[in-house]
N, C-alpha and C positions, 0 to 999 in steps of 0.2 A: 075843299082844301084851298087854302089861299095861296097867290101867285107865288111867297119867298116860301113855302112848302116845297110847291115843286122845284123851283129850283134848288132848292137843299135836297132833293130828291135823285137830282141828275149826276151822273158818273162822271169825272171828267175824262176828257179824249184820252189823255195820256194812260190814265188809269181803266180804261176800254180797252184801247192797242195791247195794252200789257196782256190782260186779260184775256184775250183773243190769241196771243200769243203763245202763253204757257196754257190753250186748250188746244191748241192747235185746231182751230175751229171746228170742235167737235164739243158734242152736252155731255158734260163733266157727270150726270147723273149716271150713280153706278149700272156698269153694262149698257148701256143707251147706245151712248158713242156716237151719234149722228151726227154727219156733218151739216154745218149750220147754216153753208154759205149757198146751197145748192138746193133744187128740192129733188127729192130722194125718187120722184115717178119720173119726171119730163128731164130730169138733169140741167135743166134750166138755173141760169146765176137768181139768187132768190135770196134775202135777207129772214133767215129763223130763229135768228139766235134771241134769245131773251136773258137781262143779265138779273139772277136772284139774290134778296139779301141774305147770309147764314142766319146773324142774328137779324131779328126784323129790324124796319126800317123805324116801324112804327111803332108807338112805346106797348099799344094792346096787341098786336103780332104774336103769330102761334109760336114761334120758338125764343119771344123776350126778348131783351137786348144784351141782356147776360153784362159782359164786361165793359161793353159800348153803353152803361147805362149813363153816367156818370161825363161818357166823354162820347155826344151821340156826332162831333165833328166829324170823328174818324169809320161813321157806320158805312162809308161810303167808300174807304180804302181798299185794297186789293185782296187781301185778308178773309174779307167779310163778302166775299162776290165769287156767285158761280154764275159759269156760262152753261145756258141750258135752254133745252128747246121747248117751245110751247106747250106741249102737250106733260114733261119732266116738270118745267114749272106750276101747271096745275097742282100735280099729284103731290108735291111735297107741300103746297100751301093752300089743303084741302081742310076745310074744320073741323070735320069728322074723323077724322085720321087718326086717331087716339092718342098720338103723340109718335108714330110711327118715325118720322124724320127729323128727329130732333138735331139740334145744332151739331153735337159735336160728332154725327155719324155722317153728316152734308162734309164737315172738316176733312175728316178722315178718305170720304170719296174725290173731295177736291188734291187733297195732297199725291193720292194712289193713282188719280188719273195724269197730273203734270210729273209725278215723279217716272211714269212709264215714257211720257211723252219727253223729256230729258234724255231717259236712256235713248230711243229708238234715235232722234233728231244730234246726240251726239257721239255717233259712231262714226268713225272715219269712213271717209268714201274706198277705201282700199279695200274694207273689207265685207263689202258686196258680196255677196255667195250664190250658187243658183240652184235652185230647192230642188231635189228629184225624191219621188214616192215611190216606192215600190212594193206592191202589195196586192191584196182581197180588197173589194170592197171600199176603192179610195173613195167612190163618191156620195156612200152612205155616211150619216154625221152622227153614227151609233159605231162610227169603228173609230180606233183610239190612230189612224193613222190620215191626216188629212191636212190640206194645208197649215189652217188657222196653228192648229197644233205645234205644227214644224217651227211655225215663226216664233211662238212664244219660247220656243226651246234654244233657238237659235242667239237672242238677246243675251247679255249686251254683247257679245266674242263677236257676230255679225249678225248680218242682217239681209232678206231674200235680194237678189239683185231683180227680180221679177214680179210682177203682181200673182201672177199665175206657175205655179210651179210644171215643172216635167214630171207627166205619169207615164210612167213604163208597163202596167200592168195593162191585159184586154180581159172584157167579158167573157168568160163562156162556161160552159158546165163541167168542162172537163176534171175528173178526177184522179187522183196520182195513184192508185190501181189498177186504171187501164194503160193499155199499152203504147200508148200512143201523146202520153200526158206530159212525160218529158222532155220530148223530142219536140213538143208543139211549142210548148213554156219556153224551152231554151230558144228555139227558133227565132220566135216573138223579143222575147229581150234582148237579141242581139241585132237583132231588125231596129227597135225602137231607139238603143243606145246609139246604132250607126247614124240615124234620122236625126235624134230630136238632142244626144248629148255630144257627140264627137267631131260636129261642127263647131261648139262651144268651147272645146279646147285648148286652149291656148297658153301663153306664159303667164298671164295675167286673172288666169279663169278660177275658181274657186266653187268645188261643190260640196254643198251638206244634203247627206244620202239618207234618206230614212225607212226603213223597209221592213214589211211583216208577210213572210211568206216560207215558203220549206228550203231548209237547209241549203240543202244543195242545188237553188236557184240562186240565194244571194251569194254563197261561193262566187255564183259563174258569172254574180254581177260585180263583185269584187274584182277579180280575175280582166274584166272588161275595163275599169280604171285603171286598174295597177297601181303603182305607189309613184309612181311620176306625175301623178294629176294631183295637186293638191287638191284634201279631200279630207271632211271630216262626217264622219259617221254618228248616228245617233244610235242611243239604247232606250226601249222603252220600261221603263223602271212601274214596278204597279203597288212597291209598298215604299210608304206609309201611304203616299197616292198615287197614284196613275199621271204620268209623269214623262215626257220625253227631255229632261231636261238632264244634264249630267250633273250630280252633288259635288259641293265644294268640299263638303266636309275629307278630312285625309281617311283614305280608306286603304290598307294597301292587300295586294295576293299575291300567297305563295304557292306560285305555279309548280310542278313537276312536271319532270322526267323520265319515264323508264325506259329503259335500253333493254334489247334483247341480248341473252350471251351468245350468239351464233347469228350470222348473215347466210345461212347456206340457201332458206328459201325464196320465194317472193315473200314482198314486203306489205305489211299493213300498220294503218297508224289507226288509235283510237284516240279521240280525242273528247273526255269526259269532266265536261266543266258544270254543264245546269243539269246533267245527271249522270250515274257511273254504267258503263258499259262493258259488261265481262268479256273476258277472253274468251270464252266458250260462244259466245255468242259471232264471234267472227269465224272463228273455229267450225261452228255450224256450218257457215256459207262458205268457206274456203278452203275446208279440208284441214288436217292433220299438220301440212307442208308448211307451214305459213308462218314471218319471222315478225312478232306485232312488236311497234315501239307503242308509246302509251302519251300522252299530254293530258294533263289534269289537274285538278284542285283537291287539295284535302276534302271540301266537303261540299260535293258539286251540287248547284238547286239554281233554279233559275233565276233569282234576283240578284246573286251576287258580283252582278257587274256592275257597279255604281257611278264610277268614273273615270276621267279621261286618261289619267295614268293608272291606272290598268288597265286598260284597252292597248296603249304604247308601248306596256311590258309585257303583253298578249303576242303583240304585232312583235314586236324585237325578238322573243324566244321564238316564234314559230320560225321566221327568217334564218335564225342558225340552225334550227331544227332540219329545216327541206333540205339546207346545205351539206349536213352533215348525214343524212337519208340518202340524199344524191351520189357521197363520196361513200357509201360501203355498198349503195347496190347497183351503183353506174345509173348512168342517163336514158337506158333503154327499156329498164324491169319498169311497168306501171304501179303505182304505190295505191291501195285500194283503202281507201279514207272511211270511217267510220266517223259522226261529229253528232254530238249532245252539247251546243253551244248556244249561247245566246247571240240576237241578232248582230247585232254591233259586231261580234270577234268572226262571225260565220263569212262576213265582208270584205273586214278586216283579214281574215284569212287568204281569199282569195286575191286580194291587194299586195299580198307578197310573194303572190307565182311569179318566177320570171319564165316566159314561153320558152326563152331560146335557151335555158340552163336547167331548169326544173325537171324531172322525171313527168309522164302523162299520171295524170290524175284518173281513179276512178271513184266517183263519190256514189257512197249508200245512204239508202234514206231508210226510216224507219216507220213502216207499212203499219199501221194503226188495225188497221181490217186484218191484216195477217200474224201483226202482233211480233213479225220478223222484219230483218233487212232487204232492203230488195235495191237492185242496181241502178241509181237516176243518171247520171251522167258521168260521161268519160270525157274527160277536157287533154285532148292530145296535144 
């Protein structure tokens, strides 16, 4: 190659910086993502980036020159250049390749990677948030609940204020048919929130909660922010895919009410949203005596929470709901809660106890092994 090759070869500075810029120095090859500036064992400052052409540079080039044929000035514009690490650079300009990386699929990954890098890099700094899990299995990358996940859910509304999020959950074997399983769980989560969330509280503090666990733990982790802590809640959505993200599209639900015609007993609420829960079936565990109010959806199944305003119209009915519970059986009858809810509203539920006005809660879970209700917590 002769010496005015290479130099028609070279990038100019400006058009590098740019480039470095909108990759935020990370290799644009789809899923790579490596940063380019570091090396990834020793963390050591280390130069890795390599800049590639879309179209080739060179006219026998495995993906042609396409539109640059005609005008090979501009082969070297910002356009036509991806930032990408040595080993990504091989792989797309290998000759055997059968055509595997053609031009306009390098296009497509160069666009998908600065259009993320856009969203993340123009979020206001206000709206930081601080991730918390709460779950099974956060540290396995076979469960649908685990950092990476949160963040992509999180964009563009906010963004982690943490590299590392707050895990509320502990190891252990313990299963919600022995005796002993509720009392531990609850212990633990309110140990964990006092430690690792309740110093972080402030005017300014902001948390997005994400949690996959039994009912009546995210109640009591609900109930542990309350609605004074700003706080947005995630749902794990699984159709069309598996999904923590909440849909734009308008979705709306019409929630119900039942009322009981009589106050004379204690009180139960069912609460039948991702499946329906008979009367009979509280009636089982509570006897004949028992005055049930009802919250529910016409057609309860576990996806039907899709987004953020239904969740807000979840949240606002329950709130008049407790109040109006509160004012027919007084402040001192405990209300024995039955819930078929999805995670988000089971949170959300607990986020509009108020301690010092609310009636004592006793929540039931539904015993898989016993195929009944059985009593998990009592939140006095």
């Amino acid at each position: 190659m002769n010496p005015s090759m290479r130099l028609a070869r070279k990038v100019p500075c400006a058009t590098e910086r740019e480039l470095w810029a909108r990759a935020a120095g990370r290799c644009q090859f789809n899923s790579c993502n490596r940063i380019l500036y570091k090396s990834p064992i020793t963390q050591e400052r280390v130069h890795i980036a390599e800049k590639a052409h879309i179209y080739s540079f060179s006219a026998g080039g495995l993906r042609g020159q396409g539109p640059f044929k005609n005008h090979k000035e501009k082969l070297n514009e910002i356009d036509n250049l991806v930032l990408v690490c040595h080993d990504c650079h091989r792989i797309i300009d290998k000759e055997n390749d059968g055509g595997r990386y053609p031009a306009s699929l390098i296009q497509v990954w160069k666009s998908e990677h600065e259009q993320r890098i856009a969203i993340v890099t123009g979020v206001a700094p206000h709206k930081k948030s601080t991730v918390v899990l709460y779950g099974a299995n956060i540290g396995d990358e076979a469960s649908p609940l685990h950092s990476t996940q949160a963040q992509l859910a999180m964009f563009p509304h906010s963004y982690p204020a943490d590299e590392k999020p707050i895990c509320l959950s502990m190891s252990w074997e313990g299963k919600d048919h022995q005796a002993d399983y509720w009392k531990t769980e609850e212990k633990n989560l309110c140990a964990g929130f006092d430690r690792y969330v309740r110093p972080r509280i402030g005017e300014s503090t902001h948390f997005s909660v994400f949690g996959l666990a039994p009912i009546p733990l995210l109640i009591r982790l609900g109930t542990l922010f309350t609605d004074k802590v700003p706080t947005q809640v995630y749902q794990l959505r699984r159709e069309p895919q598996q999904t923590w993200q909440w849909s734009q599209a308008l979705c709306d639900t019409d929630y119900y009410i039942r009322r009981p015609s009589t106050f004379r007993h204690k009180p139960a609420l069912i609460i039948s949203l991702s499946a329906a829960i008979s009367r009979q079936r509280v009636i089982a565990i509570l006897g004949e005596k028992v005055t049930i109010w009802e919250l529910g959806v016409g057609s309860p199944h576990n996806d039907f929470l899709r987004t953020r305003v239904q969740l807000s119209k979840f949240r606002n009915l329950t709130r008049q709901l407790m109040l109006e519970i509160a004012s027919r059986h007084g402040n001192e009858m405990p209300l024995a809660i039955f819930p078929a809810m999805p995670v988000a509203a089971a949170v959300e539920f607990g986020r509009v106890r108020m301690s010092k006005a609310d009636i004592p809660w006793i929540i039931y879970d539904q015993n898989k092994m016993t195929g009944t209700f059985t009593k998990a917590l009592h939140i006095k």
